[in-house]
C-alpha angles and dihedrals in degrees: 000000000000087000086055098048092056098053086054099051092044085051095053089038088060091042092045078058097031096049131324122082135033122278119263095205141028107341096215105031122101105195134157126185136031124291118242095256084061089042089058095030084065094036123094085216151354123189125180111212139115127288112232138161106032111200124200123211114156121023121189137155087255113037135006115213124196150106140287131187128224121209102197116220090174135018103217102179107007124216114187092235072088090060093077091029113129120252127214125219103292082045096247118146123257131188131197097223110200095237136090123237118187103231120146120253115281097020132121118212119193123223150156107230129194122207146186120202131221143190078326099319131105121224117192111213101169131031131180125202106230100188087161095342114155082200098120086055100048082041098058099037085050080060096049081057104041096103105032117102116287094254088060095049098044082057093059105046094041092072080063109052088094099049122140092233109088088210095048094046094038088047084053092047090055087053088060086040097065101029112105110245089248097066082042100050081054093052093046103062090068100053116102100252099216091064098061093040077055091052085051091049116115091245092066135103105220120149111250091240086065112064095076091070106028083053087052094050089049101051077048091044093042114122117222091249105042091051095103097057089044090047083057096047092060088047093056091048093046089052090051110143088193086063082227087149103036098115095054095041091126105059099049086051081055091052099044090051088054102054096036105020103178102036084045097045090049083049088054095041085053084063111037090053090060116091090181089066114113097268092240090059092054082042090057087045091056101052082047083055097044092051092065087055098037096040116008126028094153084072099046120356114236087245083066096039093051097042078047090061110029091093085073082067091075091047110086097198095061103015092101085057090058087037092057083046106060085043097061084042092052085234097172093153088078095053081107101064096028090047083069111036078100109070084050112101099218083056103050100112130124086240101056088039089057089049094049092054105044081056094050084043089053094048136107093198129109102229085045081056095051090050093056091050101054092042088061095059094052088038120003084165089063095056092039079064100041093050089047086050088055100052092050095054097058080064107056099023114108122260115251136179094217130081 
């Protein structure tokens, strides 16, 4: 039974990230890792300085072992083992690191490095080439922001998000990644609009898992009289033969909807009604869709959202998606039509048949109810599972505030 109950958790686990829920952090962002004020946060130290005399002890097929020193330019996070560090000349501090990088003799190497200290030793488990890295500066200006309110910080990291330096604007990025979308549509409203259109422009050079926020930030950043363009910008991304913008086609239907809510939501409806879509467009559609009920219903009510989205019900590929939906949104009204999906051959998967019956399972009506009785006598088994699914997932679902 405990078997069992781990393959169930780590099955709800993968469906609360995979669906339900709304998300507890940025709706259109995709991150993974933590960002570099968490990395020195948990690190005894972190010095930014250059790499020089490399010292080989031991050298094998498989490993070299050596020594290489560090002369420190800036102290990021300071430890007091530095405070009885030697100093060269210029008095600057230099430690002996216990790892061998290969530099030639004579050269300097800049990095950031992160350690951790033992016992007295330090021990470097990260290290950054700096070449002409203005990392030790964001860094420490990220610092300087670490514990001022969201809105602050967001203001901060977002003039970097275009930074040449691929660490510094993919650590921004990761800011925006695990903010909630309240403190973001604040920020937002400060940041000069055309700069991020220009970020969203077919000359630049913006990673594809980046237009679902920087659309976002730009419905929130719009002007009242440059909507229109800006209306006209998502529809052209959206329209992108090229498919540039596909992964972050969500948020730029969000955005479209935002800033154009009946002509957006119309747009939406056109795709989830076609079933012939590739079923990670309607999927995107979708999201866009769950963030209005989950985030904002002074733009489009849940009864919209969810007329918007009903016709996802007749497509068997994508029906448990829309199932799982009205669930979460104790949409009992529908137990008619999602009672039924089952009979329906295009809809006669282990997958939609689950669904169906974690809905019937969460709900209060009789005929819910009924469903659930006659599928225990065939299975009892099945709905054993399914009501063990949905208390776990009390558990590990995020917390939300909507209903």
């Amino acid at each position: 039974m405990i078997g069992r109950s781990r393959l169930l958790l780590s099955l709800v686990c993968l469906a609360v990230l995979a669906c339900a829920g709304p998300a507890s952090a940025c709706p259109f962002c995709s991150v993974q890792g933590q960002t570099l004020t968490q990395e020195v946060t948990q690190a005894s130290m972190v010095l930014a300085g250059k790499l020089a005399n490399a010292r080989l002890v031991r050298n094998t097929d498989e490993i070299q072992e050596g020594t290489t020193d560090l002369i420190v330019d800036r102290v990021i996070k300071h430890h007091p083992i530095l405070d009885k560090a030697p100093r060269n000349k210029e008095g600057k501090i230099v430690l002996t690191l216990p790892r061998y990088v290969p530099i030639k003799e004579g050269e300097q190497v800049p990095f950031l490095v992160f350690c951790d200290v033992f016992n007295g030793n330090v021990d470097p488990f990260r290290g950054v080439p700096l070449k002409m890295s203005k990392l030790p500066e964001y860094l420490a200006g990220a610092l300087k922001v670490k514990d001022e309110p969201v809105v602050k910080r967001l203001k901060f990291f977002f003039d970097y998000l275009d930074n040449e330096d691929s660490e510094i604007s993919n650590d921004a990025y990761k800011e925006f990644g695990y903010a909630d979308y309240e403190p973001i549509r604040e920020a937002a409203r400060s940041f000069p609009a055309e700069r991020i259109a220009r970020w969203l422009s077919p000359e630049a050079k913006t990673p594809g898992y980046r237009y679902g926020l920087y659309a976002s930030l730009l419905a929130h950043a719009a002007p009242e009289k440059d909507r229109t363009k800006y209306v006209q910008l998502f529809v052209s991304l959206l329209a992108d033969p090229d498919k540039k913008a596909s992964s972050g086609m969500d948020g730029i239907l969000a955005g479209y909807i935002m800033l154009a809510p009946r002509e957006g939501l119309a747009f939406a409806r056109k795709i989830l009604e076609d079933p012939k879509r590739e079923f990670l467009t309607r999927y995107a559609a979708l999201r866009a869709m769950r963030f209005f009920v989950d985030n904002r219903k002074d733009v489009l009510t849940e009864d919209e959202v969810v007329k918007t989205i009903l016709p996802l019900l007749d497509q068997g590929d994508i029906a448990d998606l829309a199932i799982e939906d009205f669930r979460r949104w104790k949409r009992w009204d529908l137990s008619g039509k999602i009672l039924g999906l089952g009979k329906k051959e295009s809809h006669d998967t282990p997958i939609v048949h689950r669904c169906i019956l974690r809905y019937a399972l969460s709900s209060p009506k009789e005929d819910c109810k009924k469903y659930v009785a006659e599928v225990r006598k065939k299975d009892e088994q099945l709905v054993l599972d399914a009501e063990e699914i949905l208390k776990l997932e009390q558990q590990v679902a995020p917390k939300s505030g909507s209903k």
